[in-house]
N, C-alpha and C positions, 0 to 999 in steps of 0.2 A: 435752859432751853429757850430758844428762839426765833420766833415764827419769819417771816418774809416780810408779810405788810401785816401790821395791826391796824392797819382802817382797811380790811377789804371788805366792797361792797359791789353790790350787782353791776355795777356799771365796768370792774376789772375784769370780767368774765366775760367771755364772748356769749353768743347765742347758743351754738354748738356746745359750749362747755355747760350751760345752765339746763338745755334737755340731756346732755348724758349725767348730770348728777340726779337728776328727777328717774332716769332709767334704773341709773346703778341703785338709787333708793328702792326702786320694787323689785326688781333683781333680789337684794339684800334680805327680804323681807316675804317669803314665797309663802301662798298660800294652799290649802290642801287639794283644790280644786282648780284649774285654769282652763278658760274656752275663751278662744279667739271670735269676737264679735266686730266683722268689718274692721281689724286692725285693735279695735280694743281688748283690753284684759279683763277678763269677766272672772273674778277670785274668791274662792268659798271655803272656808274652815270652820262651817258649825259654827259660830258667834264668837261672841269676844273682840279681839282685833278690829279694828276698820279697815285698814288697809289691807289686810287679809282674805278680807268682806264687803270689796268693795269694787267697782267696774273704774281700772286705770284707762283714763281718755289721752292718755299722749300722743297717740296717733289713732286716724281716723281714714281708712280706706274705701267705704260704703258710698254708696250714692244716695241713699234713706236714711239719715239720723234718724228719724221718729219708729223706721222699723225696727234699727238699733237699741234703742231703748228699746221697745217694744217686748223685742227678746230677751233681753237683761233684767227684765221687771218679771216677766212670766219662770226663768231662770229662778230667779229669786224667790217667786211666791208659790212655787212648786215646794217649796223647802219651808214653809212656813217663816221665810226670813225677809224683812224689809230690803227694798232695793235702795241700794246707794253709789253714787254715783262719789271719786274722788275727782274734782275740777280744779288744775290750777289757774290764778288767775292770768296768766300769760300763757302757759301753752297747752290749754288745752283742744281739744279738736274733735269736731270744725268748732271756727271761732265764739259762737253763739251757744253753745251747747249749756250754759248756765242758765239762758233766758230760755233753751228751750226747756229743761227741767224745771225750770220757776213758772212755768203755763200748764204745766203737767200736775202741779201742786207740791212740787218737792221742798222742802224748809232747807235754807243752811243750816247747817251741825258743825260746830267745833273748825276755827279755823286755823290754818296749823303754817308756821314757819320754816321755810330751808334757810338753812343757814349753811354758812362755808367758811372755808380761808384755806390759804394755798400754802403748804409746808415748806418750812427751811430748818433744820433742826441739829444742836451741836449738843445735844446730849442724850445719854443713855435712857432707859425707861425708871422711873422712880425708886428708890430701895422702898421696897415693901409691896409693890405690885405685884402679882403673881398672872403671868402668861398660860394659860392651858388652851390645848385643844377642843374642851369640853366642859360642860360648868361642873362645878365643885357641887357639893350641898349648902354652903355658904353660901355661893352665887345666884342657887334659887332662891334660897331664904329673902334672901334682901330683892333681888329684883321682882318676887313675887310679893314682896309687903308694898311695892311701890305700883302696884298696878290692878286693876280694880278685880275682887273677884271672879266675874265672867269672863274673864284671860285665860285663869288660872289650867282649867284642864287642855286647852289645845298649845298652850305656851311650851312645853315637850316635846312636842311632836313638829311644831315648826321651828324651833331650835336646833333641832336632829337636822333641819332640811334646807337651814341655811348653807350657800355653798360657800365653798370655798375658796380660797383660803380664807380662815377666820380666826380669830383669835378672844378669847373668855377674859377679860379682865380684872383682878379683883384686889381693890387695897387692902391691904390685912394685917392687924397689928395684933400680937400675941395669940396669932392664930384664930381672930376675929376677922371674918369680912366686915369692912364699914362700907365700900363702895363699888359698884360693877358697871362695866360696861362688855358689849361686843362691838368686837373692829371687824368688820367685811369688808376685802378688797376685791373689786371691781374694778381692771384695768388698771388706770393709772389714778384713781380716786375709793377713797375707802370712807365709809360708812359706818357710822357711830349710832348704835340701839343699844336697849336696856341699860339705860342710866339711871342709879338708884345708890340710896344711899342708905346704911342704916339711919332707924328716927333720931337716935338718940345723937348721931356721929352729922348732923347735918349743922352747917354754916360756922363748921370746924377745918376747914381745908380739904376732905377726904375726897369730896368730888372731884374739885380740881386736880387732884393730885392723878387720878386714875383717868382722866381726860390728859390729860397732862401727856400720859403712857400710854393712852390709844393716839397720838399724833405722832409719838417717839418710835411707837411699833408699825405704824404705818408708813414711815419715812425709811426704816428698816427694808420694808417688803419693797418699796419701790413707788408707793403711792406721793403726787404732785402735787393734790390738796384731797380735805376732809370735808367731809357736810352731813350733818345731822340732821330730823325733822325736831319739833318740839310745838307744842299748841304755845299757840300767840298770847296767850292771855295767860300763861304760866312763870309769871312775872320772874318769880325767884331762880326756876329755868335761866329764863331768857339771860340774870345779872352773869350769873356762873358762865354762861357760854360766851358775853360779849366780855366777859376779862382773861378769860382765857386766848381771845382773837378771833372768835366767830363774830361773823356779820350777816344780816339777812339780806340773802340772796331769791329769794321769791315768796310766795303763799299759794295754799290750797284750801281748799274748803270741801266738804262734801255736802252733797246735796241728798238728801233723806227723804225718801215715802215708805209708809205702813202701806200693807196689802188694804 
């Protein structure tokens, strides 16, 4: 298999292309509740998730940011759930919206990598990966051991409500999962979540290989490049994705207040 460019980075992307992969990412990724706040996504799933659980700022319609928040905090603290805010550092909106939450008392939490590259692909998806519509039991196994408890009970439910098309991915060797991913296509760009591996099958190739087969099955559907999120400081993440041919194409952070 072989990608287009193995050095692609923000600057081969247009503008245009870098907010529709920040789009198709929350698209990908729906949460149980959504209310439109002057242009923003105000998103709620009971806990767990951040992005799930969090107010997407990619566009910003209102003539009052500080009433905006306003409503997304009271949103929030009506649920007994802290407000948080997802902030990329280039497009979010309006521009200042990080310095306004940093006057408000909001902390950064967890700053998290887009990452991208743009498909060319002359082979098939891997012998031993397994394509379904739907995850397996394997597939929760492993992607539920790779993600923190307070996931665990909404992780079903917004699984169910990913749209489609979508595809479950899972390497599996005598009938073992070692590694999964979901592929979400959005348009001409798909979306790479729940990458996990079993413990025991890690810095053995299994990852890569099922990365490998969400780029092959995404070149399939029609999709022109890929992009993942992954936190920054998830080093061993990060080695796997840049050998594979991801390269970081922005950052976000979220900005956190307790009631």
């Amino acid at each position: 298999m072989t990608y287009a460019r193995a050095d692609t980075s923000a600057a081969e992307f247009t503008e245009d292309e870098l907010r529709a992969i920040e789009v198709a990412a929350v698209e990908a990724w729906p949460a149980f509740e959504i209310h439109d706040i002057s242009g923003w996504l105000w998103r709620y799933s009971g806990g767990g998730s951040q992005r799930a659980n969090s107010v997407s700022t990619l566009e910003f319609r209102g003539a009052d940011p500080e009433a905006a928040i306003a409503e997304a905090e009271a949103r929030y603290f009506s649920r007994n759930a802290p407000s948080r805010f997802q902030v990329s550092s280039t497009l979010a909106a309006p521009a200042d919206l990080d310095q306004r939450l940093a006057r408000r008392g909001y902390r950064i939490h967890e700053p998290v990598s887009t990452l991208a590259m743009r498909l060319s692909v002359n082979e098939d998806i891997p012998t031993g990966v397994v394509v379904a519509d739907r995850p397996s039991d394997g597939w929760m196994e492993v992607y539920l051991s790779n993600v923190r408890p307070d996931r665990h009970a909404a992780a079903p439910r917004i699984l169910a409500s990913v749209p489609t098309p979508k595809a479950f991915l899972s390497f599996e060797i005598g009938g073992q999962t070692l590694s999964t991913a979901l592929a979400v296509l959005r348009g001409n760009i798909l979306i790479a979540e729940c990458i996990g591996t079993r413990a025991e099958a890690r810095r053995k190739g299994a990852a890569k290989t099922v990365m490998v087969a969400v780029a092959a099955w995404g070149w399939q559907q029609g999709a022109k490049m890929v992009a993942l999120q992954a936190v920054t400081e998830n080093f061993p993440a990060q080695r796997l994705y840049a050998a594979v041919g991801f390269r970081e194409v922005g950052r976000y952070h979220y900005r956190l207040r307790e009631r």
